[in-house]
C-alpha distance (Angstrom), angle and dihedral (degrees) to the residues before:
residue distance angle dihedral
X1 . . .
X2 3.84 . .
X3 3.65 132.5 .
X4 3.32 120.1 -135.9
X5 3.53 136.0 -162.1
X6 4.52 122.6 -137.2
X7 3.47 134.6 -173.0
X8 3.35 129.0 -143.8
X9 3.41 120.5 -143.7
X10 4.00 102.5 -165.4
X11 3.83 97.0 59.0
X12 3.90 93.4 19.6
X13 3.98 78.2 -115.8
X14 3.73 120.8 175.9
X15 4.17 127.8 -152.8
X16 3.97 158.3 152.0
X17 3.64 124.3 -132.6
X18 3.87 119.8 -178.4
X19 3.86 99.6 -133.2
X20 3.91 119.9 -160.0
X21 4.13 90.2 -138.5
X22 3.83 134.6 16.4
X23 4.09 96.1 -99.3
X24 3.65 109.3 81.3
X25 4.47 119.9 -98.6
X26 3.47 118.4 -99.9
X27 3.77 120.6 -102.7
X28 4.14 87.3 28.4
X29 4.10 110.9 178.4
X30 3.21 145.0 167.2
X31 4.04 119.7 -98.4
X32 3.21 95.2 -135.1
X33 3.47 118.9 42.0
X34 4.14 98.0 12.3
X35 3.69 92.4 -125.1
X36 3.85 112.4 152.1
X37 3.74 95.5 -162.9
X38 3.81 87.2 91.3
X39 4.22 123.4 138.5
X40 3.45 134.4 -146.4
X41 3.97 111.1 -108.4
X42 3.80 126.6 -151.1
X43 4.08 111.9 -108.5
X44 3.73 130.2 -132.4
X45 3.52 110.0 -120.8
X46 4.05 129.0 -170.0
X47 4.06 127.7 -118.4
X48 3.89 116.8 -153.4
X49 4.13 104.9 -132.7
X50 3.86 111.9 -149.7
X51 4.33 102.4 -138.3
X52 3.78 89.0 -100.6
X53 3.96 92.3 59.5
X54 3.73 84.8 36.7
X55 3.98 86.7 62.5
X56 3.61 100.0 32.1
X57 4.07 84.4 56.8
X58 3.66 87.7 60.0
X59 3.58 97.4 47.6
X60 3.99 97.3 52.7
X61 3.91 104.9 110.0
X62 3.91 91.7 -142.0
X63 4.04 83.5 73.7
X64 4.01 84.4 77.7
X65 3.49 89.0 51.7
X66 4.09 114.5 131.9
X67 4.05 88.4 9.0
X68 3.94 119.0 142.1
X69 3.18 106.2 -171.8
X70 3.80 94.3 -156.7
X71 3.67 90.5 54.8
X72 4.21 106.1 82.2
X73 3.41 94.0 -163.3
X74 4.15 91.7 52.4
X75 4.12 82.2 55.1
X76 4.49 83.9 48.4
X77 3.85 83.4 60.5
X78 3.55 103.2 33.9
X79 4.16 86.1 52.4
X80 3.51 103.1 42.2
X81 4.06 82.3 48.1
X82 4.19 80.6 61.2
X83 3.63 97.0 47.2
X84 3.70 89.9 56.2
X85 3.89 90.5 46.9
X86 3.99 85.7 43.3
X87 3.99 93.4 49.0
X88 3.94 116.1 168.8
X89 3.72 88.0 4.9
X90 4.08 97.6 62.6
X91 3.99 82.9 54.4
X92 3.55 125.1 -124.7
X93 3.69 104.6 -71.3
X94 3.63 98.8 45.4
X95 4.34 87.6 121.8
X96 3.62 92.0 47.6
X97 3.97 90.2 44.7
X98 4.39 89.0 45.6
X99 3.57 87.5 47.3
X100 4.12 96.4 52.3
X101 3.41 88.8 50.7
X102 3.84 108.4 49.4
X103 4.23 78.5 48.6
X104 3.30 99.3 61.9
X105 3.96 92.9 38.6
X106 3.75 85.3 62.2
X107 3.90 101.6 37.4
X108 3.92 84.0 44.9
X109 3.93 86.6 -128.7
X110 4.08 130.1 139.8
X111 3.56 120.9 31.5
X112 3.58 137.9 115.8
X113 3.92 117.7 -70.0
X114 4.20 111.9 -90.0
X115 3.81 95.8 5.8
X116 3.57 98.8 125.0
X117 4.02 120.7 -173.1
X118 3.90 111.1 -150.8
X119 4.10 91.7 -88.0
X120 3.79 83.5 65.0
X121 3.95 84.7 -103.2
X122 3.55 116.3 153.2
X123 3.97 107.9 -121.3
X124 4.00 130.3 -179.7
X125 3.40 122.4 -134.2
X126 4.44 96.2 -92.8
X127 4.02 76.0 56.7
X128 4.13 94.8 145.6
X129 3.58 88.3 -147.0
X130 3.66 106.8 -102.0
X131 4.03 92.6 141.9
């Protein structure tokens, strides 16, 4: 019995109903707003990586696609992109720790006292290099 996932486009609504076959129930609607002129919308789904893949993944040059490297928060995106490829191993506040960083690269804040980046932005020495 699949679950399937609709869309409604009235209230821009989004949910699952476990359906007993693969054509959709009669008298389908949405939860919220009751309209019936809901659709059927195409599910993500999750692929198990072996480590190889994992690391192959990383390698692929298209992953650096669309980075500027002078633009911090084109690194943010780029990163966080790794942490998701990284999982478990990036640890669980990876985000969090992405997030702190492209902050204080853009409020100038944090940083070791007279390290200077070459926007006169004072840096410490795990500075990633977004001067």
């Amino acid at each position: 019995m699949p679950i399937y996932e609709y869309l409604c486009p009235e209230c821009n609504g989004k949910f699952q109903k476990l359906v007993r076959s693969f054509s959709d129930p009669p008298g389908l609607a949405c939860p919220r707003c009751g309209s019936t002129a809901v659709r059927r919308a195409v599910s993500r789904f999750a692929t198990l990586k072996s480590e190889d893949d994992r690391v192959e993944a990383l390698a692929d040059p298209s992953t650096l696609a669309g980075l500027d490297e002078s633009d911090p928060r084109s690194i943010a995106r780029w990163a966080k992109r790794l942490g998701k490829e990284l999982g478990e191993d990036a640890g669980e506040d990876w985000d969090e720790m992405v997030d702190q960083m492209l902050e204080e690269e853009l409020t100038g804040e944090g940083g070791e006292e007279g390290e200077e980046s070459p926007r006169g932005v004072k840096q410490g020495p795990d500075d990633l290099g977004w001067g």
